[in-house]
C-alpha positions as semicolon CSV with decimal commas, in nm:
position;residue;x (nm);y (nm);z (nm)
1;X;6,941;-7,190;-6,039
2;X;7,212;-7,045;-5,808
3;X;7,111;-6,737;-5,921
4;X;6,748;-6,782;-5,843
5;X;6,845;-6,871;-5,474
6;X;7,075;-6,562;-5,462
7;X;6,789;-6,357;-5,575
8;X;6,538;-6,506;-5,312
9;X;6,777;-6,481;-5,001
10;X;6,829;-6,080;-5,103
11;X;6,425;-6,001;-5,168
12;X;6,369;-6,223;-4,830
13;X;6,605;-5,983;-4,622
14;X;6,507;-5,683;-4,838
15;X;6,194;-5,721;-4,692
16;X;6,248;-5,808;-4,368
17;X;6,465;-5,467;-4,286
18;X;6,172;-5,300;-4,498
19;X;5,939;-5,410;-4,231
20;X;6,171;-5,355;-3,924
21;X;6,224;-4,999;-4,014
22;X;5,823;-4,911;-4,052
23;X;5,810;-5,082;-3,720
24;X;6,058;-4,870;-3,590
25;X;5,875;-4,548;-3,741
26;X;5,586;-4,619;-3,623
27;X;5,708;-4,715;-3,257
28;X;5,876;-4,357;-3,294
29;X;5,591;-4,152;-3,407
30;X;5,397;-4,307;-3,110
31;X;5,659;-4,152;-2,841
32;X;5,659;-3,858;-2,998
33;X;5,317;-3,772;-2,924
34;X;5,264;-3,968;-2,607
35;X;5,579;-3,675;-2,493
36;X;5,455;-3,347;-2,709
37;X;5,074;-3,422;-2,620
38;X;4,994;-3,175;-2,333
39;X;4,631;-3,249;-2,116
40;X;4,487;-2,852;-2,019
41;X;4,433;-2,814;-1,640
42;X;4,053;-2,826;-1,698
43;X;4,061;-3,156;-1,844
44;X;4,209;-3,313;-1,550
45;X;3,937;-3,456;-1,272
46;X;3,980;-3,403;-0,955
47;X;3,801;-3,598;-0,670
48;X;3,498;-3,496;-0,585
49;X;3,392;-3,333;-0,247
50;X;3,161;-3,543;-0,037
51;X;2,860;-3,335;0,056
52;X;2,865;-3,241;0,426
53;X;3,232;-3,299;0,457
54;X;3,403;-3,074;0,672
55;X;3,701;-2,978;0,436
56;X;3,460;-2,910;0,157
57;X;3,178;-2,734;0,313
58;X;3,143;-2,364;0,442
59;X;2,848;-2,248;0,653
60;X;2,782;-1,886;0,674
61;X;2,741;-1,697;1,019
62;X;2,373;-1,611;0,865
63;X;2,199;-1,663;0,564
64;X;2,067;-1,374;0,415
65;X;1,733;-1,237;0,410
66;X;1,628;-1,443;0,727
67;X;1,650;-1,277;1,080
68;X;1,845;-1,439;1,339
69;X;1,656;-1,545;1,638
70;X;1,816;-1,258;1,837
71;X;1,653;-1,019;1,562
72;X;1,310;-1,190;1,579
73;X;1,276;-1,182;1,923
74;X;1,343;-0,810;1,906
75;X;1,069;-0,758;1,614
76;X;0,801;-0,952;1,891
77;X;0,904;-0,776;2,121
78;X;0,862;-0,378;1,961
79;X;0,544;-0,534;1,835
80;X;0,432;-0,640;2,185
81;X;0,511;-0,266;2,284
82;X;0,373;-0,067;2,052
83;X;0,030;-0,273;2,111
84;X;0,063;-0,221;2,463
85;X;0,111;0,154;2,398
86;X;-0,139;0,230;2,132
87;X;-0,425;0,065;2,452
88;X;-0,609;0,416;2,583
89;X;-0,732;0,278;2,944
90;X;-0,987;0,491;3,106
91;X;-1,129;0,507;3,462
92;X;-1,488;0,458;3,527
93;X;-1,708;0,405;3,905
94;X;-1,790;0,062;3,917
95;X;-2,114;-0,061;4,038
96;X;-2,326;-0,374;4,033
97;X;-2,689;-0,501;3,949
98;X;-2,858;-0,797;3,926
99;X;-3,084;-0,829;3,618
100;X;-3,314;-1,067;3,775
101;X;-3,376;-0,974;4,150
102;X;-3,554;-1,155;4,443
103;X;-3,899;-0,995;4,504
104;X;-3,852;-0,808;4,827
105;X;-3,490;-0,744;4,741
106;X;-3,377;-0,402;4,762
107;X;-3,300;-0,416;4,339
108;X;-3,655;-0,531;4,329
109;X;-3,820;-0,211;4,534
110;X;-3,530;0,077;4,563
111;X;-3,431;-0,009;4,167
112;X;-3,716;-0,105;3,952
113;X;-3,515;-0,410;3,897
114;X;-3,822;-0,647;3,930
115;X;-3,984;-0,436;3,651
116;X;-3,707;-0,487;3,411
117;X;-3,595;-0,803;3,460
118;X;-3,388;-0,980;3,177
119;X;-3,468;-0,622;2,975
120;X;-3,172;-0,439;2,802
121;X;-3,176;-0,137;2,616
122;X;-2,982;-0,303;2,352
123;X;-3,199;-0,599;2,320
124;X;-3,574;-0,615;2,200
125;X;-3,709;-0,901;2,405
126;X;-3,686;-1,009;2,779
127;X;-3,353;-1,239;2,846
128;X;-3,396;-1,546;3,067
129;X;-3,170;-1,553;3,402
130;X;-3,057;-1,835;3,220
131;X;-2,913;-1,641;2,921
132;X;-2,804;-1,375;3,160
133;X;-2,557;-1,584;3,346
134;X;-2,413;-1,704;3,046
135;X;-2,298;-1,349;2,915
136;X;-2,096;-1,077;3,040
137;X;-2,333;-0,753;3,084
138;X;-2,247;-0,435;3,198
139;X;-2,419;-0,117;3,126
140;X;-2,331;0,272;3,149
141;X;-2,462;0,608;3,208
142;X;-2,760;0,682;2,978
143;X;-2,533;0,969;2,900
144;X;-2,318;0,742;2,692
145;X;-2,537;0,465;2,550
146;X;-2,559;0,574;2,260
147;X;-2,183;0,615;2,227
148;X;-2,122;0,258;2,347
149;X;-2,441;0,061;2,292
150;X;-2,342;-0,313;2,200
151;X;-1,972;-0,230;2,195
152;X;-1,752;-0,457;2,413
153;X;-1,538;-0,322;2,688
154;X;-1,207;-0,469;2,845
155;X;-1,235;-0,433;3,233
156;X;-0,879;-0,453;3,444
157;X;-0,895;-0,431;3,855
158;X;-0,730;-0,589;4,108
159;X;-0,522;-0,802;3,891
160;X;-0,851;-0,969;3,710
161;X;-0,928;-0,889;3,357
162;X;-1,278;-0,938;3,142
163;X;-1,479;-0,852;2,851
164;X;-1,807;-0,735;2,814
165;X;-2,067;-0,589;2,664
166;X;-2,247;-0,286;2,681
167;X;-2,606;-0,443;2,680
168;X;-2,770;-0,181;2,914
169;X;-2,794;0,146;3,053
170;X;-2,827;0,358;3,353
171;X;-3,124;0,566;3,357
172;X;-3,185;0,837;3,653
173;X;-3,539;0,792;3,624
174;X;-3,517;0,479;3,751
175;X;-3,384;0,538;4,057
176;X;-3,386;0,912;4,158
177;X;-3,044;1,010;3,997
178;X;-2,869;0,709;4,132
179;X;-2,686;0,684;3,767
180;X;-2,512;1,012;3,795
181;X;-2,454;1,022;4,148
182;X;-2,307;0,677;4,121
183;X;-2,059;0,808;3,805
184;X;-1,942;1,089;4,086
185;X;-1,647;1,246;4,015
186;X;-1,452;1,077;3,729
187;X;-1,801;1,079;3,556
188;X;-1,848;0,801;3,392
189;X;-2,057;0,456;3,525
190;X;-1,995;0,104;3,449
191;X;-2,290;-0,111;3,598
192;X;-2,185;-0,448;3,593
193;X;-2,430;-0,758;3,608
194;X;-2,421;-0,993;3,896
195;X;-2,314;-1,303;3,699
196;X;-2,047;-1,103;3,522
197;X;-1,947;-0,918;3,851
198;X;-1,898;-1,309;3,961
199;X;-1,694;-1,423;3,673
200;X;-1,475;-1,091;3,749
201;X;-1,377;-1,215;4,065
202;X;-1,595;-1,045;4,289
203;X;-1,553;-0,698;4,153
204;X;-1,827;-0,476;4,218
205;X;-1,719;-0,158;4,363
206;X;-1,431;0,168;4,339
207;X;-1,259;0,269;4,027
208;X;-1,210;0,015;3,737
209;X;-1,014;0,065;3,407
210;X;-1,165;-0,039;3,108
211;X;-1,096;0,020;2,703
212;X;-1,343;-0,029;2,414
213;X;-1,207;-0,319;2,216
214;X;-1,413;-0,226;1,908
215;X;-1,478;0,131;1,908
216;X;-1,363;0,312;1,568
């Protein structure tokens, strides 16, 4: 029986060191590799930038490909010039008519202007005065109608500026070689309608400077 109870007591505390030495192994194996365990530098996270902050965030002097305003303005500019040099502005005598004249008028008797009235050589039937104060009508030299027929002309004088178009012409035959001595020395006649000459400020008379607007 002693020996029994000797037997148990020595299993009992062969077993308990047995069990504090895999203890101690395995506490020992765990510092080992929590020590010879190395993280790489791309594994470790670092904090994120915020979005507009001004540590994280560089904003270029320009972004490429789009023109600074100082470059745009330049561009509008050289665009502005070129169109105002490509313009050809010519001179022309300026005169004026009116396309529906008072009976004793002196358009009526001196001008045949009672026996065309509201006719254009560009249009097939007679125009009411109504009609004819609603458009801008001018008319040149029979010379160059068929040059200019129906094209629109740019007028410039005096600091007033309008468009017309070349409805009519200027026939001698009408009045005695008015047309070409009216044209005089710079040769060429713009006849501009009453309500147009209205619309144009008043300008009726001396040297205007006009440019076809859809001549080829």
């Amino acid at each position: 029986m002693n020996f029994l109870k000797a037997f148990a007591i020595v299993a009992i505390a062969g077993g308990i060191v047995a069990c504090s030495d895999e203890n101690a192994s395995a506490v020992w194996n765990s510092a080992e590799l929590s020590s010879s365990t190395v993280i790489p530098d791309s594994k470790v996270s670092e904090p994120a930038e915020v979005p507009g902050s001004s540590s994280g965030v560089v904003i270029p002097d320009s972004v490429p490909g789009t023109p600074s305003s100082s470059s745009t303005e330049n561009v509008a500019q050289s665009s502005s010039s070129e169109t105002v040099a490509d313009t050809v502005w010519h001179q022309a005598n300026l005169t004026w008519y009116t396309s529906w004249p008072e009976p004793d008028s002196e358009e009526c008797i001196e001008y045949n202007g009672c026996t065309w009235a509201g006719y254009f050589a560009g249009i097939e039937d007679q125009m009411t005065e109504e009609w004819v104060s609603q458009h801008n009508i001018i008319a040149v030299h029979e010379k160059d109608w068929n040059q200019y027929k129906l094209k629109t002309f740019r007028l410039r004088m005096n600091g007033s500026t309008i468009d017309a178009v070349v409805y009519d012409m200027c026939s001698d035959s009408d009045c005695d070689g008015c047309c070409t001595e009216n044209a005089g020395e710079i040769g060429f006649l713009i006849d501009i309608e009453k309500y147009t000459r209205e619309r144009f400020d008043g300008n009726g008379d001396g040297v205007v400077e006009w440019t076809c607007l859809d001549c080829e």
